[in-house]
N, C-alpha and C positions, 0 to 999 in steps of 0.2 A: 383243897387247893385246886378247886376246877379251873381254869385258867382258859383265857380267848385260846378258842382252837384255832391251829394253822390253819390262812388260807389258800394255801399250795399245797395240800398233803394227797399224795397220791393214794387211789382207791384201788389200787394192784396190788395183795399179800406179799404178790413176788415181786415188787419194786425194792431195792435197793433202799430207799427212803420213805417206804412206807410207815406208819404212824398210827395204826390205830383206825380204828371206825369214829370213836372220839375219844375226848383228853383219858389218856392213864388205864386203856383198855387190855396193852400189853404185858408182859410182866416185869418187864425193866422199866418202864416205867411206873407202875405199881410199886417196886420196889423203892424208885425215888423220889416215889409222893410219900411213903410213909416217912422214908427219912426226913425228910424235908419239913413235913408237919411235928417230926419230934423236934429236933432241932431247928424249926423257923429261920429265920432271917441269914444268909449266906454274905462274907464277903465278896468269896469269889468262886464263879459256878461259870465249871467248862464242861462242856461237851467236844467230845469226841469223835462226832460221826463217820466219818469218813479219809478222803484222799484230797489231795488239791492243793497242799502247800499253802495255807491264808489262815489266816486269823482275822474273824469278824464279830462284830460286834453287833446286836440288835437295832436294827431300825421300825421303831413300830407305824401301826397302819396310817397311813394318810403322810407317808416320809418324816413323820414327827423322831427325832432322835433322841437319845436320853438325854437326860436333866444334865448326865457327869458326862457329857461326852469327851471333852475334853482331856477329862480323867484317863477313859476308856483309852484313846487315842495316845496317850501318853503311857500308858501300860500295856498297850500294845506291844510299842516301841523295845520298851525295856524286854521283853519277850521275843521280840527279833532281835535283839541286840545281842541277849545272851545264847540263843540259838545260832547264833552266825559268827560269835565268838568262841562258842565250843566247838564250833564244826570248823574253824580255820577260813572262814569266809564261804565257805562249801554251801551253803546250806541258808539260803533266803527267800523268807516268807511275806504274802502279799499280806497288807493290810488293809481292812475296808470294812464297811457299812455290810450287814447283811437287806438284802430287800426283801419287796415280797415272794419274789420268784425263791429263795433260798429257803425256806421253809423247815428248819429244821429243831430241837429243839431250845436255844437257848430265843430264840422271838418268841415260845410261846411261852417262857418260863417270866419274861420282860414286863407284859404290859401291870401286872400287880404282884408280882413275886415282890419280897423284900429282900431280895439280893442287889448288893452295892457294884458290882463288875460282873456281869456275863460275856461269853463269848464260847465262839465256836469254832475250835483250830483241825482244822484238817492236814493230817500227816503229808510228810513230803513223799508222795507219788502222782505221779501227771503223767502215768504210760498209758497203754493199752488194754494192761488185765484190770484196771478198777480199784477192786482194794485187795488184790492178791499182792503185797509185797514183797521182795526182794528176801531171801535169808540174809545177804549177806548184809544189806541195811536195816537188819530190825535192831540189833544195839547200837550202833549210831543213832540210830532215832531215837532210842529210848534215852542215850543219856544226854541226848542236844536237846530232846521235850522237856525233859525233868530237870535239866539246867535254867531252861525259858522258864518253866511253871514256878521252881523254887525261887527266882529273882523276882516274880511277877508276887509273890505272898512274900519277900525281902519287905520288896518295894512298901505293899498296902499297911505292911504291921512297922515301917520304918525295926524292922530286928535284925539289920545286916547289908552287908556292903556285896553288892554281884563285882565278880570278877571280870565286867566288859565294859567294854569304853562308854 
């Protein structure tokens, strides 16, 4: 599953979003090409990489968006919805297009993966330290992500009603 490599991927070991020399060099990523090739084809494939509060979605090269965007765009939704209804309104995430500048792994997993939903949710922090978090918000976050993720697999398998508006 050698897949178009990013064309934003920093060539610094120590960058923060570095990625490899090329595709599946490292070893988390090695690890999720094999699963991936056992199990082929993904409903729904999130990456995690980092900070930022957003959830995006793949925009492949030449601004061509996916075939289900519309899909995408509407399970977004449901995943801010139920993050910001676990969290009391606390807690709102941007939604958008990833471009080319964003380069992380769910565009390059895009242009022939068999996955029906990708996206790329970045935890709520927007400070100073990057991706050093808060102690005192790391279960909040865990149980506002895992409320968004589990409404977001509700929604695709129609097996359940989320509790947000």
């Amino acid at each position: 599953m050698d897949l178009e490599w990013s064309f934003s991927t920093p060539f610094d070991p120590c960058s923060e979003t570095y990625k490899g020399v090329t595709p599946f060099t490292e070893p988390e990523t090695q690890g999720l090409q094999a699963i991936m090739e056992t199990v082929g084809g993904i409903d729904l494939f999130i990456a995690f990489p980092g900070y930022g509060q957003s959830i995006v979605y793949p925009v492949l090269r030449n601004d061509i968006p996916p075939a289900n965007i519309h899909e995408h765009e509407v399970l977004a939704m449901v995943f801010v919805h139920a993050v910001s209804y676990t969290s009391r309104g606390h807690m709102n995430y941007e939604i958008g297009e990833s471009g080319p500048l964003y380069g992380l792994i769910s565009e390059d997993l895009a242009p022939k993966a068999q996955n029906r939903f990708i996206y790329t949710i970045d935890l709520p922090y927007k400070g100073r330290y990057g991706f050093l978090h808060s102690e005192s918000n790391i279960t909040s976050t865990l149980v506002e992500t895992t409320a968004g993720v589990m409404c977001m697999v509700r929604h695709i398998t129609n097996t359940g009603h989320c509790t947000n508006p």
